[in-house]
LODO-312178 format. One record per residue (C-alpha): residue in three letters; x, y, z. Coordinates in steps of 0.1 Angstrom, whole numbers, plus 5000, padded with zeros to 4 digits. Example, Ala and Ser with C-alpha at 12.3 -4.5 7.8 and 13.67 -1.06 7.14 Angstrom:
<pts>
Ala512349555078 Ser513749895071 
</pts>
This chain:
<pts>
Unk455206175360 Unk452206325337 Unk451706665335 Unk448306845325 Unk447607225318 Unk446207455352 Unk443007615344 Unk443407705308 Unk446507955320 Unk448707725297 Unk450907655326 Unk452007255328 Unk451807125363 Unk452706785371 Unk449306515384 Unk450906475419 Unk451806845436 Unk453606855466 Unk451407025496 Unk454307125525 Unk451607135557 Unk453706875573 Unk456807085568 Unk457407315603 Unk456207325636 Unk453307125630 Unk455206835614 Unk458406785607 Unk460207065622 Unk463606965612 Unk464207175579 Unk467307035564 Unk464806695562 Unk461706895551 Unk464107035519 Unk465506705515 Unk462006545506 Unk461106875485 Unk464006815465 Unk463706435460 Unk460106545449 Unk461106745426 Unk464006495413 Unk461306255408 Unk458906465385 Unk456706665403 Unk456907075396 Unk454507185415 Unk454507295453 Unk451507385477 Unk452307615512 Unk450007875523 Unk450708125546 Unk449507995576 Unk451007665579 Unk453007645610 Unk452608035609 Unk454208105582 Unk457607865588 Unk456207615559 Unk456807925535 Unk460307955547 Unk461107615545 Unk460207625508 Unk461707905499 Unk465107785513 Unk464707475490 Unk463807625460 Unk467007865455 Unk468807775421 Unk465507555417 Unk462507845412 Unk462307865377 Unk461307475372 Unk458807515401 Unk455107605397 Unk454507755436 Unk451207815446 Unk450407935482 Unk447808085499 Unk446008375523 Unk443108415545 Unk443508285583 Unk444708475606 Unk448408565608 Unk449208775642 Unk446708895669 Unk444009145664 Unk442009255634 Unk442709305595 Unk445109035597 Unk443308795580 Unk440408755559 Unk440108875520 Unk440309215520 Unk442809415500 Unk444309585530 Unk445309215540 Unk445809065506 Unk448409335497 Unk450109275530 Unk449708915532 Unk451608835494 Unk454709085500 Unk454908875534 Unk454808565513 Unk457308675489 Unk459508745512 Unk459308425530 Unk459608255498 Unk462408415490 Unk460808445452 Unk459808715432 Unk456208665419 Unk453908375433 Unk452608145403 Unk449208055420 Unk447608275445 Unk445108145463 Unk442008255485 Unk442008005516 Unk438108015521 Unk435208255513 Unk435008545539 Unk431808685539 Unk432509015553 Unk434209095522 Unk432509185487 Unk433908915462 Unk434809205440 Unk436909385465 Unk439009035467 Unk438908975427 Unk440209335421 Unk442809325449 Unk444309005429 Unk443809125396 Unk446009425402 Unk448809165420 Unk448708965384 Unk449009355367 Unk451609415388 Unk453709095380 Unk453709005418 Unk451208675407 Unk450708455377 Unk447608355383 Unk444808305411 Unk442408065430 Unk440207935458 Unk440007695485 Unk437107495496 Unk434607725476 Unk430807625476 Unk429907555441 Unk427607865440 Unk429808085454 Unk432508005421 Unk430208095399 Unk429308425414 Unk432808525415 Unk433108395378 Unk430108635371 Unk431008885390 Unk434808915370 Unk433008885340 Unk430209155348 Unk433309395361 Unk436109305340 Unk438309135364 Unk440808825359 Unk438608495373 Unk439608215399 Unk441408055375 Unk441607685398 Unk439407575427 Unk441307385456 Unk438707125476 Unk439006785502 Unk438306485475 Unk439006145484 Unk437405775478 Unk435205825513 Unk434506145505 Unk432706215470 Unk430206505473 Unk431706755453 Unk431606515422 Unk427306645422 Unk428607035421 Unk432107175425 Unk433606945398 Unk431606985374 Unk431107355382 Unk435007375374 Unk434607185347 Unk432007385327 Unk433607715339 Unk437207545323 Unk439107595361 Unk441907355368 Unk441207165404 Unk443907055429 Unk442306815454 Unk443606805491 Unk443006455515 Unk443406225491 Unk443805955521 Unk440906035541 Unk442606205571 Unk444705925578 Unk441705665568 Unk442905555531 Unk446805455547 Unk445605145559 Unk446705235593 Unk443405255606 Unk441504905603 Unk438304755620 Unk439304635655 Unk443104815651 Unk442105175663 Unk444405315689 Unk443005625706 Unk445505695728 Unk448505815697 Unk448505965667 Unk445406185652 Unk443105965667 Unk444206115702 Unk444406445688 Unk441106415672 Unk439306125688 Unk435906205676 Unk437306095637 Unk438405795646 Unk436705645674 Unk434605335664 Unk431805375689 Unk430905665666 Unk428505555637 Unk430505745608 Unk433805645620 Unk432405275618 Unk431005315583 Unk434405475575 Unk436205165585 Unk433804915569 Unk434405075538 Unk438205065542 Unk438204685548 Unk436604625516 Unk439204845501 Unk442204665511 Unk440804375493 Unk440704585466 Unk443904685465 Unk445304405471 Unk443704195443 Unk445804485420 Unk449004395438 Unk448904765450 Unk448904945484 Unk445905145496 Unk447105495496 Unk448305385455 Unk444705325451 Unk443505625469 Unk445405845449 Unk444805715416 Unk441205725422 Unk441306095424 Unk443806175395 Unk441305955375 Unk438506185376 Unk438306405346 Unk437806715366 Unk440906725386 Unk444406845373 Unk446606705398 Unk445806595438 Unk448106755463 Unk450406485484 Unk451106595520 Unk454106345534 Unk455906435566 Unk458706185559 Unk460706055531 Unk459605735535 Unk455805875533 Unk456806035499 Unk458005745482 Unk455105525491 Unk452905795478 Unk455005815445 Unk455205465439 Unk451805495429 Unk452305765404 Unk451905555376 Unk449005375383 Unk445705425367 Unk442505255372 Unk440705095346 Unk436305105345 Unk436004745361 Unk438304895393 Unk436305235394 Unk432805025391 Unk434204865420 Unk434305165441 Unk431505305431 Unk429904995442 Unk431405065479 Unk430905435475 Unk428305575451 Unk429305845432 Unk428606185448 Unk428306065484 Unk430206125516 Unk430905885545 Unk432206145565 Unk432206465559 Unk435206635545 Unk436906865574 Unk437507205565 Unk434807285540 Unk433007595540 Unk430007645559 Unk427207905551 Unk427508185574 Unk423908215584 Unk424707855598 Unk427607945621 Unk426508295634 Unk423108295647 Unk422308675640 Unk422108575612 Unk419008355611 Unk417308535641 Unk415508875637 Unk416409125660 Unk415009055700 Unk412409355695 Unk412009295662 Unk410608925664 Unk406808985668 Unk404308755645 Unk403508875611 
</pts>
């Protein structure tokens, strides 16, 4: 396993980190086996874990912080707030009235006493970014956190919190959390290289394309009736034009992998760690067997004639589907926010 430093906070974290959104109610609710494949994870290298608050409503957190006792100090734990967490208002979002709330909950669950990386799940635009950055500024004063982050962060919404920490004296998003995988390569225009210049350590989520990059999903092999694609049909059924561009591109992949006498998820996951930008890519198995084929591909690194390849098949900075999850501009999603008012709309 190779290790690199988070974000400039000195802190060594291993390339692979293990995400636990599989671990719980909306995976693998048996926790003895959830604990089993953190602790084989962490026999085979990897020190750093990913939860977040809301994962299976908190019961990810548990499940961690049941397999990390006698193991926490060799762990780098990083979780996160900002969906909801209970019915009705201020229980969610990135205000400090919920952030303070939000981390004791966390701790608790965790069974830990400080959190090593604190993230923000998504912008909330109700909230002034300074309200948020003092709110976990005085957790990090306060010894509850290490350090700090985001989530799926428009590049120009990192560097106005960058600006606005520096302008007001605040600690910074120290790391930047986004979707990055082979079929989906837009942030290398803008959020990479925006964590780059601003020296912020990136942990990529989706390294296998929602399912895409296992090579479950092939031209002519789509089942719609199991699985995600009968949870979420409208990613995976053929008829649709993206979905079909999607599996072209995978075909053309297995070859690829193939050829190097690997598997395609080896592939997909070297790809990301192989970008400059990133500091390690966050694996999200719900089995034991899903971890070790992740792992085996640990080791590998792509040289420039395999890379060329994939440009070749994906140009650099492109999507074939756009990444799930991402933020979307407010003004985009709420309508008052584009529209004058209804007596208020007469021609200038």
């Amino acid at each position: 396993m190779r290790y690199r430093i988070l974000g400039g906070t000195g802190i060594e974290v291993s390339t692979h980190c293990l995400g636990t959104m599989m671990f719980g109610s909306a995976g693998n609710p048996d926790h003895d086996d959830s604990i089993r494949i953190i602790h084989a994870a962490l026999d085979q290298g990897i020190n750093f874990i990913d939860t977040a608050d809301m994962y299976s409503a908190g019961e990810s957190e548990e499940i961690v912080g049941k397999a990390l006792q006698g193991r926490r100090d060799d762990v780098v734990l990083s979780t996160k707030v900002h969906f909801p967490m209970g019915e009705g208002p201020n229980r969610s979002g990135n205000s400090r009235r919920w952030i303070t709330r939000a981390v004791e909950a966390s701790l608790k669950r965790l069974r830990t006493d400080w959190i090593d990386l604190y993230q923000i799940h998504r912008p909330d635009h109700r909230t002034d970014i300074e309200e948020t950055l003092s709110a976990l500024t005085d957790l990090v004063r306060q010894g509850k956190i290490r350090a700090f982050g985001s989530s799926a962060f428009p590049a120009h919404e990192t560097v106005e919190a960058y600006h606005v920490a520096r302008q007001r004296g605040l600690y910074r998003f120290r790391t930047e959390q986004p979707p990055y995988n082979i079929l989906a390569r837009g942030i290398e225009g803008d959020v990479l290289p925006t964590a780059q210049r601003l020296g912020m350590g990136v942990l990529t989520y989706s390294p296998l394309g929602w399912g895409f990059l296992t090579g479950r999903y092939r031209k002519g092999q789509v089942d719609l009736s199991q699985g995600r694609a009968a949870r979420a049909p409208e990613r995976f059924d053929p008829s649709i034009p993206v979905n079909a561009a999607k599996l072209e591109v995978v075909e053309e992949l297995v070859k690829l992998a193939d050829e190097l006498g690997r598997t395609l998820p080896e592939l997909a996951v070297a790809f990301v760690v192989s970008h400059p930008a990133v500091t390690s890519v966050i694996l999200g198995p719900r089995t034991m067997e899903q971890l070790e084929g992740l792992l085996k591909g640990a080791s590998l690194v792509l040289d420039d004639t395999v890379l060329d390849r994939i440009d070749e098949l994906v140009p650099p900075g492109t999507d074939v589907y756009p990444p799930v999850a991402l933020w979307s501009p407010a003004p985009l999603t709420d309508p008052a926010l584009r529209r004058r008012p209804p007596g208020d709309r007469s021609a200038s």
